[in-house]
DSSP file (Angstrom, degrees, kcal/mol; ACC not computed):
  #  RESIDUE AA STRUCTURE BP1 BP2  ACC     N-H-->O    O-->H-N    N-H-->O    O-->H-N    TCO  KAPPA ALPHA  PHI   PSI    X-CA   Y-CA   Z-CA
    1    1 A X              0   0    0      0, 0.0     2,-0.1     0, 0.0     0, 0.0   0.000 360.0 360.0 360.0 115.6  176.1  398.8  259.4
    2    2 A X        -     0   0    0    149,-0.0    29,-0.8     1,-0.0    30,-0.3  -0.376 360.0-157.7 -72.0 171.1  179.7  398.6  258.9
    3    3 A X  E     -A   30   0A   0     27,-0.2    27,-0.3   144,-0.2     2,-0.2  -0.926  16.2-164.9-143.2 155.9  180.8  397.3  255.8
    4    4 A X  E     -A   29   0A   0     25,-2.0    25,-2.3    26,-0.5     2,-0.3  -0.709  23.8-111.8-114.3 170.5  183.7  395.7  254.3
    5    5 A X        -     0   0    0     -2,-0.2    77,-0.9    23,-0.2     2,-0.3  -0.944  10.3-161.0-128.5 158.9  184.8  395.0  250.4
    6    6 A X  E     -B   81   0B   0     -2,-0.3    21,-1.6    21,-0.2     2,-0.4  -0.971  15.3-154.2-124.4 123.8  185.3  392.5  248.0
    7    7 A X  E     +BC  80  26B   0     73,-2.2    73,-2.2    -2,-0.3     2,-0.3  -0.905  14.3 177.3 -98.1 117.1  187.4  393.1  245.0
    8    8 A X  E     +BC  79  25B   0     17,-2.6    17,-0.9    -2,-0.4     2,-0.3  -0.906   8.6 176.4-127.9 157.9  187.0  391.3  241.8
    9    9 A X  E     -BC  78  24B   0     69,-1.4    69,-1.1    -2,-0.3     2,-0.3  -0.971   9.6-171.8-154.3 135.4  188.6  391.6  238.5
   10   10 A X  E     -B   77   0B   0     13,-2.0    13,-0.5    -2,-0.3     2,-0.3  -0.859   8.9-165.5-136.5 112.6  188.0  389.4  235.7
   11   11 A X  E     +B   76   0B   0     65,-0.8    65,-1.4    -2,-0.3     2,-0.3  -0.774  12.7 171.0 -82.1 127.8  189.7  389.0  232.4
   12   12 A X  B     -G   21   0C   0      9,-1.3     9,-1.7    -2,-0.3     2,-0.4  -0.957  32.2-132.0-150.4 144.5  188.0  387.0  229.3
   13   13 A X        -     0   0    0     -2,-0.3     2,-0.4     7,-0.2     7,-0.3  -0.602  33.2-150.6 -81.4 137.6  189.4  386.9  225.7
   14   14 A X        -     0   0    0      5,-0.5     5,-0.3    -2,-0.4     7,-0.1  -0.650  25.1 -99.6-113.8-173.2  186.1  387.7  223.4
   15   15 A X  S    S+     0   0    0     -2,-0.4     2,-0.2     3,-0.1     3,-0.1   0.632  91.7  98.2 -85.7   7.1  185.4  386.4  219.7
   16   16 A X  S    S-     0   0    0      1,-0.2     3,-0.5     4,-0.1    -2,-0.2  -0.478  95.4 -85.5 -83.6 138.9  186.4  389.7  218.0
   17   17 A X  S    S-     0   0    0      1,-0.2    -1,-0.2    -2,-0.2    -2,-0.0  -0.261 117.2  -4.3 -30.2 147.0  190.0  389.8  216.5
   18   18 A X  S    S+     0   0    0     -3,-0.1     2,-0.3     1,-0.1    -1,-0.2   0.831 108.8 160.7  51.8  49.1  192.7  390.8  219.4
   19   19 A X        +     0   0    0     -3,-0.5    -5,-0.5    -5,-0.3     2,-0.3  -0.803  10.5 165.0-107.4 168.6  188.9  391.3  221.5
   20   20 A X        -     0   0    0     -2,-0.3    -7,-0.2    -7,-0.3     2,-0.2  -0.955  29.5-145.3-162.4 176.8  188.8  391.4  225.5
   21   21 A X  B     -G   12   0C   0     -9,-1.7    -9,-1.3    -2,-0.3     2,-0.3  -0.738   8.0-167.5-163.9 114.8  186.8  392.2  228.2
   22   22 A X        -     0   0    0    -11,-0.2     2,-0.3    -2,-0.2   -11,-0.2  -0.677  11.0-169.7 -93.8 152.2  188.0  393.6  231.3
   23   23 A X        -     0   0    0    -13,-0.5   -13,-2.0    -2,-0.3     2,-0.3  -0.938   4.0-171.5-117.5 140.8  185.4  393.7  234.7
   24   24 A X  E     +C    9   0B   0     -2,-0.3     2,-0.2   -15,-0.2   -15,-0.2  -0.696   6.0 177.5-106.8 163.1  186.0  395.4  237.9
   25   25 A X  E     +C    8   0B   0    -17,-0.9   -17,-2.6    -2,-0.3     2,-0.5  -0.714  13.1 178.5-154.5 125.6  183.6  395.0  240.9
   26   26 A X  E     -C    7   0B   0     -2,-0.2     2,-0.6   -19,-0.2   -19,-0.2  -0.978  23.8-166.6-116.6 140.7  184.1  396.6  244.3
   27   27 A X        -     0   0    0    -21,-1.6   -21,-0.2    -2,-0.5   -23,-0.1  -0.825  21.2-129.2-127.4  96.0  180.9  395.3  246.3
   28   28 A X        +     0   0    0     -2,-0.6     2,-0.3   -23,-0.1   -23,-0.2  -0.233  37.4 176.0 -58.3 136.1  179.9  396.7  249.5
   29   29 A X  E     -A    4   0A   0    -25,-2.3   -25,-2.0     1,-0.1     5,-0.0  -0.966  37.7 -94.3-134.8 167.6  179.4  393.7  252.2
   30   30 A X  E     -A    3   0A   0     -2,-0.3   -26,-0.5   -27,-0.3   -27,-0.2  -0.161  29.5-129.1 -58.9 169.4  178.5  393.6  255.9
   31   31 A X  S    S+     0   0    0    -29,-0.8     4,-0.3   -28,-0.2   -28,-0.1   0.192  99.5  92.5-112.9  14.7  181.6  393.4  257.9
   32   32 A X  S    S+     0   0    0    -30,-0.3     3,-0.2     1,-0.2    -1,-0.2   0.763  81.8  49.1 -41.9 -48.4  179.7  390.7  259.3
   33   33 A X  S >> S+     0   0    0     -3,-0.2     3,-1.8     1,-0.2     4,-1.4   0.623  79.0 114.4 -85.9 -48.1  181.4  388.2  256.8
   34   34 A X  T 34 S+     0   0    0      1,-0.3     4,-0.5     2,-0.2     2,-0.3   0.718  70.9  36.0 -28.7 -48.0  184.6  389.0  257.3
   35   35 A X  T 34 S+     0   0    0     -4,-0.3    -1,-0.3     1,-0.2    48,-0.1  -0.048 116.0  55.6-112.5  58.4  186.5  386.4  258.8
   36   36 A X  T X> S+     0   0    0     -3,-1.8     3,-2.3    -2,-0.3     4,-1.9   0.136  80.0  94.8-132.0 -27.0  184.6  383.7  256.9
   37   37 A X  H 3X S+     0   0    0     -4,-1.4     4,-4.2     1,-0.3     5,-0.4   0.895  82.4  47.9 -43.6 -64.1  185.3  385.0  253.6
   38   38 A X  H 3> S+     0   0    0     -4,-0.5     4,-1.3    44,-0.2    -1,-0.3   0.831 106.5  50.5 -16.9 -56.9  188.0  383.1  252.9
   39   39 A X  H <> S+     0   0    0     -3,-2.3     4,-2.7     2,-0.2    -2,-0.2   0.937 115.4  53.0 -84.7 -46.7  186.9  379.9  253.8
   40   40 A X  H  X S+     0   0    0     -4,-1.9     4,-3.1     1,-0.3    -2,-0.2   0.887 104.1  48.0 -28.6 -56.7  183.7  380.8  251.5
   41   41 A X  H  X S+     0   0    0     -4,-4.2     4,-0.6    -5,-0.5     5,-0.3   0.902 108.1  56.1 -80.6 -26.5  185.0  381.6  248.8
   42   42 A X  H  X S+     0   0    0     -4,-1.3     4,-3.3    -5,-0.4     5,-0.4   0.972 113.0  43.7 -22.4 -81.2  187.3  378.3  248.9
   43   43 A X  H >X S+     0   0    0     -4,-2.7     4,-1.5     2,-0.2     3,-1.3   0.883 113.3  60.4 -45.8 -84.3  184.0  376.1  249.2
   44   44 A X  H 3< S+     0   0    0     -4,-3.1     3,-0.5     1,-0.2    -2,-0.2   0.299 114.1  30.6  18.0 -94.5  182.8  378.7  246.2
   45   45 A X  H ><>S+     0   0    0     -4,-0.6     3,-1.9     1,-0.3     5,-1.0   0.625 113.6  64.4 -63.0 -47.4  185.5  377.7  243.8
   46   46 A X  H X<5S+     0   0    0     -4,-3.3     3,-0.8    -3,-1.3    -1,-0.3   0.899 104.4  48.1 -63.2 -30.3  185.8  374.0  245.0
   47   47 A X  T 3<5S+     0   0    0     -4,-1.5    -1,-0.3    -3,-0.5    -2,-0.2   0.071 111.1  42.4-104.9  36.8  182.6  373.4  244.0
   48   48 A X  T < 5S-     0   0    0     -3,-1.9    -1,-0.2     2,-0.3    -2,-0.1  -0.269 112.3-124.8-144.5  41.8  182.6  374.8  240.5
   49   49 A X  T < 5 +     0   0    0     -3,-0.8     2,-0.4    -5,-0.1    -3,-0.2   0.685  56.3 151.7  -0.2 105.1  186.3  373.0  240.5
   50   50 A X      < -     0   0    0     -5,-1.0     2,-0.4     2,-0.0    -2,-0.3  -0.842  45.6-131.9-175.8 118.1  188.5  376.3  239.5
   51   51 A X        -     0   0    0     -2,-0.4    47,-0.4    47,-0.2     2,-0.3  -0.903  29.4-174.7-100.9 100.8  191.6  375.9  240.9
   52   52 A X        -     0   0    0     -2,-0.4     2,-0.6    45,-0.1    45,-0.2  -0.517   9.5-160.5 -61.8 125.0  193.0  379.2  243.0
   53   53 A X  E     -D   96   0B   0     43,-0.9    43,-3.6    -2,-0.3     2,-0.1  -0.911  30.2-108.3-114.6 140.0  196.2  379.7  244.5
   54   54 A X  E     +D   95   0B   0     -2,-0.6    41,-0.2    41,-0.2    39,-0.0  -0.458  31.1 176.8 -46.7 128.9  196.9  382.5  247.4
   55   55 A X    >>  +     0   0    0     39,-2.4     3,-8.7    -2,-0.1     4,-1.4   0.247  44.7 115.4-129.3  -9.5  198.8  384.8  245.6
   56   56 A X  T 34 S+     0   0    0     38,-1.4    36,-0.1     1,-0.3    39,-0.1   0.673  89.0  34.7   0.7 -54.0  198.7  387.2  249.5
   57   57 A X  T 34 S+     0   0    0     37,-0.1    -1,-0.3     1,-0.1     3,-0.1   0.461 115.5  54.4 -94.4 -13.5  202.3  387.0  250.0
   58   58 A X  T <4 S+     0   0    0     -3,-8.7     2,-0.5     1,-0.1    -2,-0.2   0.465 108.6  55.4-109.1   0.1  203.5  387.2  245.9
   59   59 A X     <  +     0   0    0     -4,-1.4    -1,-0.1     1,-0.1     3,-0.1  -0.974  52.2 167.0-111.5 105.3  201.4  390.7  245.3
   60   60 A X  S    S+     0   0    0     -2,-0.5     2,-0.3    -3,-0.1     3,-0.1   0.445  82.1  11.9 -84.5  -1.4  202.4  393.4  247.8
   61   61 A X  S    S-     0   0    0      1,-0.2     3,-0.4    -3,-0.1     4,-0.3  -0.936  81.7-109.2-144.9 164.5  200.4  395.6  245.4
   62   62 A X  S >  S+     0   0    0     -2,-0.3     3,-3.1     1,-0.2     4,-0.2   0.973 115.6  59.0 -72.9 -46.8  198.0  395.3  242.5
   63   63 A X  T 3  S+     0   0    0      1,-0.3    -1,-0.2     2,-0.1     4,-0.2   0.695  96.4  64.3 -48.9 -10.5  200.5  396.5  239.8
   64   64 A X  T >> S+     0   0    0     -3,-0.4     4,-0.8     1,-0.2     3,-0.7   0.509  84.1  85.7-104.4 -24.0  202.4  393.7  241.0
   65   65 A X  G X4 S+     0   0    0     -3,-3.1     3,-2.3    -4,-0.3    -1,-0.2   0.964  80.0  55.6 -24.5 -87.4  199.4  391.3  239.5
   66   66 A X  G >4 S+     0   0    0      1,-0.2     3,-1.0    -4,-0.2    -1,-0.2   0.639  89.7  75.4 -46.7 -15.5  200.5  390.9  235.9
   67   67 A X  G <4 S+     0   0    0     -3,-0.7    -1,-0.2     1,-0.3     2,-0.2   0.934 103.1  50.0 -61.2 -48.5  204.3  389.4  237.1
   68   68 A X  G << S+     0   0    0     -3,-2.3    -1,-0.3    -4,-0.8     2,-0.2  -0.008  90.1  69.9-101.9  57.3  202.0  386.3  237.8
   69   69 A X    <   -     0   0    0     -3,-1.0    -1,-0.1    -2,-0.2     7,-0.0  -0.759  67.9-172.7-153.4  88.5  200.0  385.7  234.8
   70   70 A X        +     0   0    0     -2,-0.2     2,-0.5     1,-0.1    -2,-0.1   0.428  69.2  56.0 -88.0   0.5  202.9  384.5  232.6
   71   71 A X  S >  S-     0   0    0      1,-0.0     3,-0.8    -3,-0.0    -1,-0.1  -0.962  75.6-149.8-123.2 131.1  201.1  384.3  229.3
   72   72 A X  T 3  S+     0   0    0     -2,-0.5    -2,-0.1     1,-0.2    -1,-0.0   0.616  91.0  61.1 -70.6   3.5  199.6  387.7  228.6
   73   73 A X  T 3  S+     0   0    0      2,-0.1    -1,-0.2   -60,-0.0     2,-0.1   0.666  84.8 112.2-108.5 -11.0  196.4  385.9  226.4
   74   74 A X  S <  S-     0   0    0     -3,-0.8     2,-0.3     1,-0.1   -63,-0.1  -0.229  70.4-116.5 -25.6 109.6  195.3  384.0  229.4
   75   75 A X        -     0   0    0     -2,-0.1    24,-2.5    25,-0.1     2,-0.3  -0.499  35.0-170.9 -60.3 132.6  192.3  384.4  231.2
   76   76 A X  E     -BE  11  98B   0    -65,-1.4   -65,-0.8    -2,-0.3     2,-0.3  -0.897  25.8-170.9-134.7 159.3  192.2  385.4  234.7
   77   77 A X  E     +B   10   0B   0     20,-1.1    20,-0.3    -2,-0.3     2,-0.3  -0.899  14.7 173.3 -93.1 149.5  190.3  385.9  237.7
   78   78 A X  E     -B    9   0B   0    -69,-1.1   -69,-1.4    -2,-0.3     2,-0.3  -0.945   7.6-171.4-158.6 138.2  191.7  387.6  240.7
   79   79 A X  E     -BF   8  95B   0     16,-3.2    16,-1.6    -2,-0.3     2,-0.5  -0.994   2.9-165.4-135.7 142.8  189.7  388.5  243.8
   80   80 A X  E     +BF   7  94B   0    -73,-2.2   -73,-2.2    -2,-0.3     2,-0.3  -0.929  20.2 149.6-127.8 110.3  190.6  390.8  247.1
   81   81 A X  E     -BF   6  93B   0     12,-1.7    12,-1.2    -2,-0.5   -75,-0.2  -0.920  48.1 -93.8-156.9 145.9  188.8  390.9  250.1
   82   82 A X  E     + F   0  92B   0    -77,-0.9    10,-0.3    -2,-0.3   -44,-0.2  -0.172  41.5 168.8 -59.7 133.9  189.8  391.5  253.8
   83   83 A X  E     +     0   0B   0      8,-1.1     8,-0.2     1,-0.2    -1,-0.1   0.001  44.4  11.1-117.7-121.9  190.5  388.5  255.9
   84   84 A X  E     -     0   0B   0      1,-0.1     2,-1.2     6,-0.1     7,-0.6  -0.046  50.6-132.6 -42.7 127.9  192.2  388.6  259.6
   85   85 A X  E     + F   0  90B   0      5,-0.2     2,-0.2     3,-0.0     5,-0.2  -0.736  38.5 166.7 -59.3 100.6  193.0  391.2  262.2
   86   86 A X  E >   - F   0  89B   0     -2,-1.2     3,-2.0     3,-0.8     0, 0.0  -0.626  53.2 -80.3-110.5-165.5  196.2  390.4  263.0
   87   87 A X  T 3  S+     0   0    0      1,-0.3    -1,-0.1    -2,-0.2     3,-0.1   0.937 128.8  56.0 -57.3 -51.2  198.7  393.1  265.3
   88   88 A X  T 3  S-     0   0    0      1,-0.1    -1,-0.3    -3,-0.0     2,-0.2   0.660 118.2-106.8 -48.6 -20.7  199.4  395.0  262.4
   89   89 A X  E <  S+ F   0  86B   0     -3,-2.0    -3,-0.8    -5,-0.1    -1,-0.1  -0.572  75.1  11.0 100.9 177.4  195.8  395.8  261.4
   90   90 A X  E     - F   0  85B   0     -2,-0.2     2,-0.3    -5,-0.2    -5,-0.2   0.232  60.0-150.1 -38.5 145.9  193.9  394.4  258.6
   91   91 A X  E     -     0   0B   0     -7,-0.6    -8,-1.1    -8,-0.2     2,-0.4  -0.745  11.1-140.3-124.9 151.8  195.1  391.5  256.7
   92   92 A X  E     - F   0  82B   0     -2,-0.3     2,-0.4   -10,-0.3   -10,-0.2  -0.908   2.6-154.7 -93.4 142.6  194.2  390.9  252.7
   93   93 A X  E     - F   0  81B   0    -12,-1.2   -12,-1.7    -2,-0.4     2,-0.4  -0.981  16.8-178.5-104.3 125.9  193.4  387.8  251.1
   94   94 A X  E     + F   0  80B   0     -2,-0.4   -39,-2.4   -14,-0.2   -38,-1.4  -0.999   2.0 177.3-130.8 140.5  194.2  387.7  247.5
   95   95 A X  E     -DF  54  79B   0    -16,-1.6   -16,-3.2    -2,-0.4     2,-0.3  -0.984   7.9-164.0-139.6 145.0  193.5  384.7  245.0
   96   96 A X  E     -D   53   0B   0    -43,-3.6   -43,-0.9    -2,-0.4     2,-0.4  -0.930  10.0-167.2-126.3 115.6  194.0  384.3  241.6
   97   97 A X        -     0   0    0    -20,-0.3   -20,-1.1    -2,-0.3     2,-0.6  -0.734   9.9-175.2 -95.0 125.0  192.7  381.9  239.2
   98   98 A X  B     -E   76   0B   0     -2,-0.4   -22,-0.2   -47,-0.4   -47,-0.2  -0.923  26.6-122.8-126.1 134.8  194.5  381.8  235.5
   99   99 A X        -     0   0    0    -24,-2.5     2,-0.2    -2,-0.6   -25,-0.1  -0.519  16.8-147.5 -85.4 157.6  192.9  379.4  232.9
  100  100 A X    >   -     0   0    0     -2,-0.1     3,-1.9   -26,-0.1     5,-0.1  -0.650  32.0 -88.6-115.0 166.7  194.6  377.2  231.4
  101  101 A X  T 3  S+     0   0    0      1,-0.3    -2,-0.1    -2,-0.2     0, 0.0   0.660 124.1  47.2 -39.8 -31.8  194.2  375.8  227.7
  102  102 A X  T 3  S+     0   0    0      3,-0.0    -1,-0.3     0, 0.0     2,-0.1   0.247  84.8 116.3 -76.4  -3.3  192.0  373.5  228.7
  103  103 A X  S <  S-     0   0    0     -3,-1.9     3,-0.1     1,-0.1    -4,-0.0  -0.375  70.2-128.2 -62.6 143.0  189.8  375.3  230.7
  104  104 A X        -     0   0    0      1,-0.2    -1,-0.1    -2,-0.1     2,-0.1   0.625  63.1-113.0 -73.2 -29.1  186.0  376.0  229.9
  105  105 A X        -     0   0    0     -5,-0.1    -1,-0.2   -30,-0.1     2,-0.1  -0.135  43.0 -66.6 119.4 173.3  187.2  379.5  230.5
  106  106 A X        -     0   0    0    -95,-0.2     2,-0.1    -3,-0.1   -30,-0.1  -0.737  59.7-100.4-100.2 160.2  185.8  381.5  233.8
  107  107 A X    >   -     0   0    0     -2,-0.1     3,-1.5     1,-0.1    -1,-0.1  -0.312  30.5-125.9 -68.3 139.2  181.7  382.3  233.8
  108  108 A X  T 3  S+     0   0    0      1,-0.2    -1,-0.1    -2,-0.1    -2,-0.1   0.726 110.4  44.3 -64.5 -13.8  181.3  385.9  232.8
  109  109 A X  T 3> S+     0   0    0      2,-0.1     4,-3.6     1,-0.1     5,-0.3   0.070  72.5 120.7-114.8  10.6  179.3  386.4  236.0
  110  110 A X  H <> S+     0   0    0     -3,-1.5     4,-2.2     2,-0.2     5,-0.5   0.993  73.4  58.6 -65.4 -55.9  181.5  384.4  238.8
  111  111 A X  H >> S+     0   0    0      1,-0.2     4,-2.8     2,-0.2     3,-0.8   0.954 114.7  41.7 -35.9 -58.4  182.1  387.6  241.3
  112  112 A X  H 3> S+     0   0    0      1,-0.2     4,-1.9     2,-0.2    -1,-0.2   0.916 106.9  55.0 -52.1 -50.9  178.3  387.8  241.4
  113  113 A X  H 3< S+     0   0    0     -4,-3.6     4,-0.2    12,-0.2    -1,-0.2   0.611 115.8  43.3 -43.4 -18.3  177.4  384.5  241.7
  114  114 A X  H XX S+     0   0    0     -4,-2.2     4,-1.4    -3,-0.8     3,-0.8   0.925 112.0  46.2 -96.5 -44.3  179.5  384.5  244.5
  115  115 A X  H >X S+     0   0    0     -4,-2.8     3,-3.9    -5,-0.5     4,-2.8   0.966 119.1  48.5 -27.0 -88.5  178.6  388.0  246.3
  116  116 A X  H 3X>S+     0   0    0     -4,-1.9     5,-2.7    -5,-0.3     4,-0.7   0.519 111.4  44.8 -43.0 -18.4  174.8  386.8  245.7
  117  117 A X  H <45S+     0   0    0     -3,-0.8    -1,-0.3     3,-0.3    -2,-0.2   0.696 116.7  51.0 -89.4 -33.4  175.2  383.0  247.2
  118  118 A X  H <<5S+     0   0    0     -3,-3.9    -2,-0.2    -4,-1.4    -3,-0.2   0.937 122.7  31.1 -90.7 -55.7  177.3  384.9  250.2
  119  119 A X  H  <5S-     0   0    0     -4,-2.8    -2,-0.2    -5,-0.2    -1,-0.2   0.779 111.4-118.7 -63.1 -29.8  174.2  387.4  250.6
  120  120 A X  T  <5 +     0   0    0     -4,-0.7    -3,-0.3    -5,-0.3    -4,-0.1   0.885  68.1 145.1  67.0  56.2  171.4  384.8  249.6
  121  121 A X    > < +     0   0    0     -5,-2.7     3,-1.2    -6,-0.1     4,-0.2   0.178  11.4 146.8 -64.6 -10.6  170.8  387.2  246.9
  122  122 A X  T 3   +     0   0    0     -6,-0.5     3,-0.3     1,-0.3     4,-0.1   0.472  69.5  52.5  24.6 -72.1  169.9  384.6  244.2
  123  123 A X  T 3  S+     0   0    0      1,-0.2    -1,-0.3    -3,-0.1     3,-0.1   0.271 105.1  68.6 -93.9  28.7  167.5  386.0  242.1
  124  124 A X  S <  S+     0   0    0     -3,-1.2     6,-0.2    -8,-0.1    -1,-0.2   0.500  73.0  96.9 -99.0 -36.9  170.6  389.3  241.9
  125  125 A X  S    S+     0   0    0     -3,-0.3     2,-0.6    -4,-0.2   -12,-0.2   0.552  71.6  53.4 -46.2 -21.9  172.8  387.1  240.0
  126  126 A X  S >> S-     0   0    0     -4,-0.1     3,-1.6     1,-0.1     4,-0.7  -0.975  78.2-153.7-107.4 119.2  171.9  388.3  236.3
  127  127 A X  T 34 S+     0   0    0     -2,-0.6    -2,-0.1     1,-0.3    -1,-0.1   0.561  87.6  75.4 -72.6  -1.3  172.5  391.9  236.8
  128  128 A X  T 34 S+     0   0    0      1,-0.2    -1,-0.3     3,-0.0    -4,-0.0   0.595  96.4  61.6 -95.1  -0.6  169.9  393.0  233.8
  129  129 A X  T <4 S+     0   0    0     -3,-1.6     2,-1.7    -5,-0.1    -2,-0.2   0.914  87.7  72.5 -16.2 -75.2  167.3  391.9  236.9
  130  130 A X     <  +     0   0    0     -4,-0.7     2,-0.3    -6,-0.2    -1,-0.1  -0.348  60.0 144.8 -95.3  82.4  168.5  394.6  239.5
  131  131 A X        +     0   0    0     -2,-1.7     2,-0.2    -3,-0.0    -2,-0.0  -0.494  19.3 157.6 -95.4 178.2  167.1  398.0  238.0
  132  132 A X        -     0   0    0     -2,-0.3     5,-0.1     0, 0.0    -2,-0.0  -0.592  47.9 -51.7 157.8 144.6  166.1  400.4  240.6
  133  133 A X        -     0   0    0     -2,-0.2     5,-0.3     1,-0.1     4,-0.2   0.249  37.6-136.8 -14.3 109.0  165.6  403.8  240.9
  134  134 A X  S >> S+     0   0    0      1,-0.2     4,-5.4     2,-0.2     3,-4.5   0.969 105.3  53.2 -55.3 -33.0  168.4  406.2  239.8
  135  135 A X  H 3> S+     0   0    0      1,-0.3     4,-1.6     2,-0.2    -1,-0.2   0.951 113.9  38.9 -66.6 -31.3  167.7  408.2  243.0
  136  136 A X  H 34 S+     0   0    0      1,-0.2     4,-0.5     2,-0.2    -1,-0.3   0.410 114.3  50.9-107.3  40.1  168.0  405.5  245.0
  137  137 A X  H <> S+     0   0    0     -3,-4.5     4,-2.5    -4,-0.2    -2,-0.2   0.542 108.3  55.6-106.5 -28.4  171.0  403.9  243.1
  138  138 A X  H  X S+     0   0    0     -4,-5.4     4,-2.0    -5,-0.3    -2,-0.2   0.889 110.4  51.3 -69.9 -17.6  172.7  407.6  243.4
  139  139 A X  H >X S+     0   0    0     -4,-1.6     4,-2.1     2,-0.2     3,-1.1   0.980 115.9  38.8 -62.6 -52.7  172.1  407.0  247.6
  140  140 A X  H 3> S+     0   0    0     -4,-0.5     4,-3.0     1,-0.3     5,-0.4   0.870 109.5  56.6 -59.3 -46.1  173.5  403.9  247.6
  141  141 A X  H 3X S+     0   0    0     -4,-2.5     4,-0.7     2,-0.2    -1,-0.3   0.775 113.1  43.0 -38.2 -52.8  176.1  404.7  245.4
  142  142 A X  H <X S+     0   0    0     -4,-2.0     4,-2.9    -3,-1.1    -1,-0.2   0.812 111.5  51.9 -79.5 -44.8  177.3  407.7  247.8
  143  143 A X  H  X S+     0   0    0     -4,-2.1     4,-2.1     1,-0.2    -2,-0.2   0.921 111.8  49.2 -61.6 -29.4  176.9  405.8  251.4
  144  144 A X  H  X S+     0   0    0     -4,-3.0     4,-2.9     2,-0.2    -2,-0.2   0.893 113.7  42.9 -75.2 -30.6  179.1  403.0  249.7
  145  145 A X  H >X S+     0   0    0     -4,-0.7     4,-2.1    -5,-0.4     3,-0.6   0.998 114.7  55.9 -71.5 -58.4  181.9  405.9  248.5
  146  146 A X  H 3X S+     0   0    0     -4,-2.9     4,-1.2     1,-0.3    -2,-0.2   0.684 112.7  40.8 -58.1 -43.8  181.2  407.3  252.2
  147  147 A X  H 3< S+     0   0    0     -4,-2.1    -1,-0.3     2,-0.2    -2,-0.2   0.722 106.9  56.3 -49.1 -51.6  182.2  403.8  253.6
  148  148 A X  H X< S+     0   0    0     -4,-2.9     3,-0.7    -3,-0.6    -2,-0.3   0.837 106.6  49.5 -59.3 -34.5  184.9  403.0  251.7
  149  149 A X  H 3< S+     0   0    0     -4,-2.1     2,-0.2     1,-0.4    -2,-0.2   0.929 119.3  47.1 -77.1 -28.6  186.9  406.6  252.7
  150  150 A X  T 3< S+     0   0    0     -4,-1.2     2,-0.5    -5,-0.2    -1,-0.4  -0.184  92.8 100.6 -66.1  30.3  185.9  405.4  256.4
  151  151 A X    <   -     0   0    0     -3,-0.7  -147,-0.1    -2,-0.2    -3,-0.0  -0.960  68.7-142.6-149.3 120.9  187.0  402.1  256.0
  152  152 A X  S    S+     0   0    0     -2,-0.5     2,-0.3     2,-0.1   -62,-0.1   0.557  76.3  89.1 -92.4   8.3  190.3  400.8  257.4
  153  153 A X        -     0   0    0     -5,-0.1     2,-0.6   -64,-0.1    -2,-0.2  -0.552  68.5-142.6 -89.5 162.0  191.0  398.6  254.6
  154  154 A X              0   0    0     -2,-0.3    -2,-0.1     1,-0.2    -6,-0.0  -0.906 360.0 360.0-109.9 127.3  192.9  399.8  251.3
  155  155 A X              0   0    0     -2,-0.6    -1,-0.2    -7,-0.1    -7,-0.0   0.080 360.0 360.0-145.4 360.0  191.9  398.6  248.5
């Protein structure tokens, strides 16, 4: 099966002085998905109103991230994932959500909820549910590394 990734990063203030909590998630998906992804995660976000801008064209890199998150205590979301083939080769989609003061602040769990609704994975969505076998978390663990070096996206 080839596969593609989705890249999440999620930033949340916590209730400890000067606390945080950074998340990464790279998430192996069929490459099935690819040129819907977009339009998914759009519907996603639209229905749990959390408003995302295309940030595609204002990142040419990740380090390039923090330039648009202009108060550094602000929550963020930021997600990555392949969209088009165009002549060049693979295209990225990047969106970012940054809360605002009035914001309910983003669910500690939104990359998953969204992965698992995109898989019909449901009952994946609280990750202290998906235990399994270390030997066959270390398989997976190694075909997904094995994929990614094959893989003609960068992330």
């Amino acid at each position: 099966m080839k596969e593609d990734y989705i890249f999440f990063e999620r930033f949340i203030k916590t209730t400890r002085a000067n606390g945080m909590h950074l998340n990464l998630q790279l998430i192996g998906v069929s490459s099935k998905f690819s040129t819907t992804l977009k339009d998914r995660f759009e519907k996603f976000v639209s229905k749990r109103k959390i408003q995302v801008r295309d940030v595609t064209k204002l990142t040419p890199d990740f380090s390039s991230l923090k330039q648009l998150i202009s108060d550094r205590e602000s929550e963020y979301f930021y997600v990555e994932f392949p969209d088009l083939r165009t002549a060049k080769g693979r295209s990225k989609c990047k969106m970012l959500h940054v809360s605002g003061q009035n914001d309910r602040g983003i669910a500690p769990q939104i990359g998953r909820e969204f992965v698992c609704g995109l898989l019909d994975l449901y009952d994946r969505i609280n990750w202290r549910r998906c235990t399994m076998e270390n030997e066959h978390e270390e398989k997976l663990t190694l075909a997904l590394k094995e994929n990614m070096l094959k893989s003609s996206v960068n992330f």
